[in-house]
Each structure stands twice: as structure tokens, then as C-alpha cells.
C-alpha positions as CSV (number, residue, x, y, z in Angstrom):
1,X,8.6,32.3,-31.7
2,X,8.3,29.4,-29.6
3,X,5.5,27.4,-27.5
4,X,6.3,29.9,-24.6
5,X,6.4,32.8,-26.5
6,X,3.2,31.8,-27.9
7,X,1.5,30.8,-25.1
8,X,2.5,34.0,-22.8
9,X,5.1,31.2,-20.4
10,X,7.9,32.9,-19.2
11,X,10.1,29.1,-18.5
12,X,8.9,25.9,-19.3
13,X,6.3,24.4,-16.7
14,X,6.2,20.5,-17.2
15,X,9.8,19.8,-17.3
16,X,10.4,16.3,-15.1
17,X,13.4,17.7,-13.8
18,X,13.0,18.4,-9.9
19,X,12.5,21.9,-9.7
20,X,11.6,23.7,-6.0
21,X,9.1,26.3,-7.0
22,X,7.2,24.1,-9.1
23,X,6.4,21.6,-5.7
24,X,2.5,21.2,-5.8
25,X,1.3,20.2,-2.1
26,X,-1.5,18.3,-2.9
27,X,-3.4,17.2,0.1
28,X,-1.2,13.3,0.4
29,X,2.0,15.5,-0.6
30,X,0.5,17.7,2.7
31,X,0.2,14.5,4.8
32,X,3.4,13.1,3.7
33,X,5.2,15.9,4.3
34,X,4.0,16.6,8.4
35,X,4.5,12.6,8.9
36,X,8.1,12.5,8.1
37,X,9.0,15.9,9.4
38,X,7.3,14.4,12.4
39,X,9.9,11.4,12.5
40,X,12.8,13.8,11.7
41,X,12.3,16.4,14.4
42,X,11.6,14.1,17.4
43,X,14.8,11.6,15.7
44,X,12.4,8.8,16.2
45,X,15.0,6.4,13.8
46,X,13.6,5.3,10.4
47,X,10.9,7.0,7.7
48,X,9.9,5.2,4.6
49,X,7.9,6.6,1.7
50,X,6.8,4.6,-1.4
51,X,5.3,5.5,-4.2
52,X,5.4,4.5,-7.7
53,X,7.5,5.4,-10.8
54,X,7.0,8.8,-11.5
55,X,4.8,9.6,-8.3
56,X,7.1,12.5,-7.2
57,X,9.3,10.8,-4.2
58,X,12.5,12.7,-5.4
59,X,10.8,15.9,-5.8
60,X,9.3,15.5,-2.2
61,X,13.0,14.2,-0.8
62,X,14.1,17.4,-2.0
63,X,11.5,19.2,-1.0
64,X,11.8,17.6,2.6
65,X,15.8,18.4,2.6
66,X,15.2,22.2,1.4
67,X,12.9,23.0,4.2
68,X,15.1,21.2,7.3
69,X,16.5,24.7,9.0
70,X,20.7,24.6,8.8
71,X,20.8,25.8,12.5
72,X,19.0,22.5,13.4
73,X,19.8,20.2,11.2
74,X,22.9,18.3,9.7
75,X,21.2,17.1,7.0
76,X,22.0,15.2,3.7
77,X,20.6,13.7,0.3
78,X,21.7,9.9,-1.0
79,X,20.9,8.8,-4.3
80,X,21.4,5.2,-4.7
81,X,22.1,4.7,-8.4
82,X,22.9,1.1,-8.8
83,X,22.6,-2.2,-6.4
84,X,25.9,-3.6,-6.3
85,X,26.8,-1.2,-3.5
86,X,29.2,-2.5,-0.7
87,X,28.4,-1.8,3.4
88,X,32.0,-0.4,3.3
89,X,30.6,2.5,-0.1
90,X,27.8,2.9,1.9
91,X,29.2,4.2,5.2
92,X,32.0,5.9,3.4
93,X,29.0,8.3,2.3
94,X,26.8,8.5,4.8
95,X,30.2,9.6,6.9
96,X,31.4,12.0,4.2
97,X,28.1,13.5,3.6
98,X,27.5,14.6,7.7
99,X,31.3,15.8,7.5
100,X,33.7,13.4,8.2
101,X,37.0,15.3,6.3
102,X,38.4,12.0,5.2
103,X,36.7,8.5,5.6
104,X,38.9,5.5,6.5
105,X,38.5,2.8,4.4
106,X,38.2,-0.2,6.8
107,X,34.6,-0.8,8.6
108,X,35.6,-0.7,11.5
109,X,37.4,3.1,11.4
110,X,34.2,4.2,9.2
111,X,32.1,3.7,12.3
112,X,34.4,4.8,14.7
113,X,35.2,8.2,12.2
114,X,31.3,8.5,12.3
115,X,30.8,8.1,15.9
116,X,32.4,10.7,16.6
117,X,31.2,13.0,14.0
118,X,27.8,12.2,15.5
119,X,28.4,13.2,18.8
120,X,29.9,16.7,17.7
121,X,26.5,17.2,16.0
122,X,24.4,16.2,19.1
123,X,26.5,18.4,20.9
124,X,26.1,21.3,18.8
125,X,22.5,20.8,19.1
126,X,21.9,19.8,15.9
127,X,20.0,16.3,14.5
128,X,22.0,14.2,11.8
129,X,19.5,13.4,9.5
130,X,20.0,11.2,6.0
131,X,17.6,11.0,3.2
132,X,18.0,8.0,0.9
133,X,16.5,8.4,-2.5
134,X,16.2,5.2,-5.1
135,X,16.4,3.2,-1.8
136,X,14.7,0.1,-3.9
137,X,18.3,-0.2,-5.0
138,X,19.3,-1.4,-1.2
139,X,19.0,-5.4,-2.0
140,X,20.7,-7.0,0.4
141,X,20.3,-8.0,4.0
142,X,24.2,-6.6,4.3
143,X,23.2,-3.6,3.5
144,X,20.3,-3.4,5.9
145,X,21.6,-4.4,8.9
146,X,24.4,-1.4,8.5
147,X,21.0,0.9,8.7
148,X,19.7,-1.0,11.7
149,X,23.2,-0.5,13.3
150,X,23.7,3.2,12.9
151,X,20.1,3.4,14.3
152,X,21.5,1.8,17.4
153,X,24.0,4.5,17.8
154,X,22.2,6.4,20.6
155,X,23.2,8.6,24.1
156,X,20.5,9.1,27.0
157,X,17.1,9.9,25.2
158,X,18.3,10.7,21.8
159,X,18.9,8.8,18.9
160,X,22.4,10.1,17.3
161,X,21.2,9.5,13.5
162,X,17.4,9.4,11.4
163,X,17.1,8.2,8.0
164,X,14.4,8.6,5.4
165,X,14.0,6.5,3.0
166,X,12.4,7.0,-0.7
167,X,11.7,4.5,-2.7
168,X,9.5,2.1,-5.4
169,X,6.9,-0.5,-3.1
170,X,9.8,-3.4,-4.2
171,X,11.1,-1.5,-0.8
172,X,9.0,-3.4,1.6
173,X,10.6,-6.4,0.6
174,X,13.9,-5.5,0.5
175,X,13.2,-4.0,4.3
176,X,11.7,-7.6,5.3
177,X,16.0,-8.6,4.7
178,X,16.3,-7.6,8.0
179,X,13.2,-7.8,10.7
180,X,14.8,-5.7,13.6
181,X,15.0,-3.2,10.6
182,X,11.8,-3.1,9.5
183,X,11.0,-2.8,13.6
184,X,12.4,0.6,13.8
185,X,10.8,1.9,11.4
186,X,8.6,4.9,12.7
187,X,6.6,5.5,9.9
188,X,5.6,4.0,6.4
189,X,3.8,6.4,3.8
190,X,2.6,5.4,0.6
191,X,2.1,7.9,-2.2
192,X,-0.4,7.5,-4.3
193,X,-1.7,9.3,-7.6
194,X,-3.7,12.3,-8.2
195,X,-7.0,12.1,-8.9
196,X,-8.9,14.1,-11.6
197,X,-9.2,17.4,-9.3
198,X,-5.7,16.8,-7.8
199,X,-4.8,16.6,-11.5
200,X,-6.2,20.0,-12.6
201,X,-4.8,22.0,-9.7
202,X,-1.2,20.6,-10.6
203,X,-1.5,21.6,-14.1
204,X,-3.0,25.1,-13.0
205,X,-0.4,25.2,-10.6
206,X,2.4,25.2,-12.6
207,X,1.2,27.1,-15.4
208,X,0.5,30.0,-12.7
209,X,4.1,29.7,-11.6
210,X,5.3,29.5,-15.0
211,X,3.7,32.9,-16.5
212,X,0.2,32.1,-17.6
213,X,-2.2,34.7,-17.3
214,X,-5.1,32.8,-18.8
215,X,-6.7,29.4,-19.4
216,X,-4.9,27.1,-21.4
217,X,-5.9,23.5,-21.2
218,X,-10.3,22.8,-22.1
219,X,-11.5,20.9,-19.2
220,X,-11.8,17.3,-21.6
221,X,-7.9,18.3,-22.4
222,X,-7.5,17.9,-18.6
223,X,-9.6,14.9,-18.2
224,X,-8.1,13.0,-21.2
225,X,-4.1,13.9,-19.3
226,X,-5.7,12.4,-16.2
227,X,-7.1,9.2,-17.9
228,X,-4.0,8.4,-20.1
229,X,-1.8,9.6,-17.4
230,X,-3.7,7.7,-14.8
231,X,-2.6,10.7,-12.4
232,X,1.3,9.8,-12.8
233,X,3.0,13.2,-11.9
234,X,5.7,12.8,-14.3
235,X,3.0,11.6,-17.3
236,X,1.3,14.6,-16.7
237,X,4.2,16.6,-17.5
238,X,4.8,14.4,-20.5
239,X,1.6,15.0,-21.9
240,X,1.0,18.6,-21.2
241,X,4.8,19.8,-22.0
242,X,3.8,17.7,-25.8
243,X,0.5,19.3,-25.8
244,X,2.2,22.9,-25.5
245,X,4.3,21.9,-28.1
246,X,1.2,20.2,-30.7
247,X,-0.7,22.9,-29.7
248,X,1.5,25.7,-31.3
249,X,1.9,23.7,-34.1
250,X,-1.3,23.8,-34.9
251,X,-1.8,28.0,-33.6
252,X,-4.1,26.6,-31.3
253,X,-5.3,29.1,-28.5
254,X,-6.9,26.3,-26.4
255,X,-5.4,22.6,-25.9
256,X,-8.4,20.5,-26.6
257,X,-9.2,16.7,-26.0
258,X,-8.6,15.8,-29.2
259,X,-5.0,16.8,-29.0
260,X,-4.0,15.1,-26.0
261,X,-6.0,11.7,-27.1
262,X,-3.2,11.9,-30.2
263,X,-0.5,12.7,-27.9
264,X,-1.8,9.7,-25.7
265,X,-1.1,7.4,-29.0
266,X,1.9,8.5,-29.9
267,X,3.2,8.2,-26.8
268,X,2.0,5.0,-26.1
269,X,-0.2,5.7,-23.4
270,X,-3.5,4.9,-25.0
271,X,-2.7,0.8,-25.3
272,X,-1.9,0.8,-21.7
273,X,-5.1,2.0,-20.6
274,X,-6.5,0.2,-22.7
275,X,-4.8,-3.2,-21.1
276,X,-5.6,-2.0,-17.9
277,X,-9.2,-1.5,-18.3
278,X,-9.2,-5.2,-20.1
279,X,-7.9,-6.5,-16.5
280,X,-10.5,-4.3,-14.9
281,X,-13.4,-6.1,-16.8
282,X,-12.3,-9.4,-16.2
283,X,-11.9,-8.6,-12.6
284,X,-15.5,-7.7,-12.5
285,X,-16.7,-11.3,-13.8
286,X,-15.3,-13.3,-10.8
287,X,-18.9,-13.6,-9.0
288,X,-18.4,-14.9,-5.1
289,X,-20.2,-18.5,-4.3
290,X,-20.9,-18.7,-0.4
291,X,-20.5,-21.7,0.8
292,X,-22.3,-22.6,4.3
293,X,-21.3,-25.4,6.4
294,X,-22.5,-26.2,9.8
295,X,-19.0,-27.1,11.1
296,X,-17.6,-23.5,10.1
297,X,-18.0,-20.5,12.4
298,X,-17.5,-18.3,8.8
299,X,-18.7,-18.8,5.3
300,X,-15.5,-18.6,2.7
301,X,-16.1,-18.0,-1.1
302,X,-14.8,-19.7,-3.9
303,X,-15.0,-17.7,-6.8
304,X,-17.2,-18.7,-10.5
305,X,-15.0,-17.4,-13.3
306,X,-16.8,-17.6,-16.9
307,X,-14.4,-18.0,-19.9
308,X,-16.0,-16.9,-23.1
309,X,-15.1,-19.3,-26.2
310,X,-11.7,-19.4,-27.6
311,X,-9.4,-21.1,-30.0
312,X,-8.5,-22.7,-27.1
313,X,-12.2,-23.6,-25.8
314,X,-14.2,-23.6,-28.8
315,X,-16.8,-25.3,-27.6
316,X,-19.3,-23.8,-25.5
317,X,-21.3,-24.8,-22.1
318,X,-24.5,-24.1,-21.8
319,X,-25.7,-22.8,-18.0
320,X,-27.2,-26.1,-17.2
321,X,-23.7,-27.4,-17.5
322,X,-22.0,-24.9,-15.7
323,X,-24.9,-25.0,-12.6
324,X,-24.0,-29.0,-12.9
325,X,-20.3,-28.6,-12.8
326,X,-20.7,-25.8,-9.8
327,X,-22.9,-28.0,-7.7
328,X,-20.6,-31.2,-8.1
329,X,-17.7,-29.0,-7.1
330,X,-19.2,-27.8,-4.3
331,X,-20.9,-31.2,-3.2
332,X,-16.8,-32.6,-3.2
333,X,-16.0,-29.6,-0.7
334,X,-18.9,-30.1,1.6
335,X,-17.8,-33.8,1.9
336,X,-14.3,-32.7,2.8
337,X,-15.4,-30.4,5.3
């Protein structure tokens, strides 16, 4: 007997791998999906989605390219693996992936072999559409402006090629290369994480699709996946695929909090929430100080950050000094304004 066996699963249901009938269209999946199907139907030039690591981008690229219709669409799936990519690597690609036989190894050629393969779709009444997964790994202005040309290949009121691209937020930067780039761009998504109902419809969700005919995770299991995961698609499958796993070690009908808070350890995931909610707290100190001055349309802030005592500052200030220290500061600023 295994976890499945023992928890009535017919396949595994948290694997990271990109499976189809697993997709859960939460609501920003929803939205992200109609905006770039949106750009892709009317060929309006470039899509970008971004999304942290392990928010779900490849699932949704796949996603996106399953559900484009073969009698409209020539469509096609890039994964950039590494950055040291050449223009030349990059066309060769793109042009083999729409159907060019055999691409030409000069630049020049590639573009002319792709040309024309772009007009034969247009003509068959089809759009040539490229999805560009990993596209954080696009790092150089070279690189860019070869999108920003094939975006210019056009004939009367029709764009002859659309990308999509998928990608970390380091993206955005890497699109700034190239400023007429980042002006065609028709649409910029970001996807975010789920939150704690988001987070027990996925699970429910792919347990459903997986075989279960009962509950399996207590409500604090679920709540303790969405703290340590901090709604991370592919954390969530981490921790529930362990939890399966603890949990028929231990014969345990329900997954309870407990369990996942030990998977959260051994995993790692507990220190990292707890350094994030150490930033959180020390965010919260920084009180705003308004400053007024009649020569300013707008008050601006300068913000009042209390240290507590350290090896480094042993000694303390008492809140006479600190109101003395503030008010000189603050007396210096007035006189330069």
C-alpha cells in the first residue's frame, strides 16, 4: 500500500510537473487568461505576464497554448533555458517552430525564410502566434530589438506575428533594453499569489480531480500550507504532496496542523517566514514626521526610525534625546527650505 492507496487517490495530485487537468482557474488565473487571449486573437503585437518563482506562468503558457483552436491559430511554445542565446538561435526557432522546413543560417535568409512563412499563414487565415516561457533569460538589448523587428512585420491592418511572453518581474528590466519594445507591448499582467481561500480551493481542486471522495486536509492543515507557503503554487504542492506522504506514515485519516508545521521545518520554510515577518515588524516602526513649510505647495515626510540597543549601540537615548535630535534635524531642513 501506498499514500494513494491509502488515501483513496487514483494519481498523484501535487506533483509540480505541468499537468492540463490539474489547471485551477483561480479568479487572477481567470483575468490573465481573457487579457492575453484578448491580445492574441485581435494580433495586437506583444503580451507579458510576470509572476514569481513558482506562481504558475508555465502551467498558464501551456494552458494558453492548449486552448488556441489549430484551425485558427499557428501557434508555438519557447522555452528559454539559458541567456547566452544568439539573435541568429533565436530566429532559427521562432522560424522552425511556425514551419519553416529548414532555416538558413545567415540573418538575413532567417528573416526572409520567415517572411514568407508568415504570409502563407495570413493567407491561410490563420494568426502566427509565439509563446516565450523563461523569457527573464532574454538579457540583452540584441535580443530585444529582434522581437521589436518581427513585430514590425505587418500587411494592411494586420500584424503578421504576436508574442507572449512569460517570465520572473527581472523581465521589466530586461524589456526597458529596448524602449520601442516595451512600446508595443499591448498588455502587462502580473500574477500574484493565492490567498488563504484561493489556497483551499486549489488543494480541493486537485484532490477532486485526483480521486478523493472525502476530506482530507483539517482546515488549520490548510491554513499552516498557506502561511509557510505564502500562497506559492508550487509550495503548496511541496507541502501537501509531503503531507500525503507524513500522513500515511503516521496512519493518519486527517492531515492536521501539526503535520504540516513539521513539514514547514524540515523543508525550510518555517525560517523564511519567520525572516519575513522580522522585515514586516521593522517596517511597521518607521513612523512618518510631516514637515510644513510655507514655501511648499505639499507637506513631504521624513521618516523617525527607532533602533533598539545593540552590540553595536549599547548605549541607550532616552526620548528627550531623541525629541532633541528630531527637532534639530528638522530646524536644519526648514533653514534650507
Amino acid at each position: 500500500m501506498n499514500y494513494l492507496t491509502f488515501y483513496g487517490l487514483n494519481q498523484e495530485p501535487f506533483s509540480n510537473a505541468p499537468v492540463g487537468r490539474f489547471f485551477f482557474n483561480s479568479s487572477q488565473h481567470s483575468q490573465a487568461l481573457m487579457r492575453i487571449h484578448r491580445v492574441l486573437s485581435q494580433m495586437k503585437g506583444l503580451a507579458v505576464l510576470v509572476g514569481e518563482i513558482g506562481a504558475g506562468k508555465t502551467t498558464l503558457a501551456r494552458k494558453i497554448l492548449d486552448s488556441l483552436p489549430e484551425e485558427e491559430y499557428e501557434a508555438a511554445l519557447l522555452v528559454i533555458i539559458h541567456s547566452g542565446i544568439s539573435a541568429n538561435w533565436l530566429l532559427r526557432r521562432i522560424a522552425q517552430q511556425l514551419g519553416v522546413p529548414k532555416p538558413a543560417e545567415e540573418k538575413l535568409q532567417i528573416l526572409s525564410q520567415l517572411y514568407r512563412r508568415l504570409l502563407q499563414i495570413a493567407d491561410s487565415g490563420k494568426k502566427a502566434v509565439v509563446l516565450i516561457d523563461e523569457a527573464q533569460m532574454l538579457q540583452s538589448r540584441e535580443l530585444m530589438e529582434e522581437f521589436r523587428g518581427l513585430l514590425n512585420l505587418e500587411i494592411p491592418n494586420q500584424k503578421l506575428i504576436t508574442f507572449a511572453f512569460f517570465g520572473l518581474p527581472e523581465l521589466e528590466e530586461n524589456l526597458r533594453l529596448d524602449p520601442p519594445l516595451m512600446q508595443r507591448m499591448a498588455l502587462k499582467y502580473h500574477l500574484g499569489t493565492l490567498d488563504l481561500e484561493s489556497t483551499k480551493q486549489y488543494i480541493e481542486h486537485r484532490l477532486s480531480l485526483a480521486g478523493a471522495s472525502r476530506t482530507i486536509f483539517e482546515d488549520g492543515a490548510i491554513e499552516a500550507i498557506h502561511q509557510y507557503s505564502t500562497g506559492i503554487p508550487r509550495l503548496i504542492n511541496t507541502m501537501a504532496d509531503n503531507a500525503l506522504f507524513e500522513g500515511f506514515i503516521l496512519k493518519a485519516p486527517m492531515l492536521t496542523r501539526s503535520i504540516l508545521e513539521n513539514i514547514a521545518v524540515d523543508l525550510g520554510l518555517s525560517e523564511s517566514r519567520k525572516r519575513e515577518l522580522r522585515v514586516v515588524e521593522q517596517v511597521e516602526t518607521v513612523k512618518p514626521v510631516t514637515i510644513q513649510n510655507e514655501n511648499l505647495s505639499k507637506p513631504f515626510s521624513v521618516a523617525e526610525v527607532k533602533e533598539e540597543p545593540t552590540a553595536e549601540h549599547p548605549f541607550e537615548r532616552s526620548s528627550a534625546d531623541d525629541t532633541e535630535d528630531i527637532d534639530s534635524i528638522l530646524a536644519g531642513l526648514e533653514e534650507k527650505l
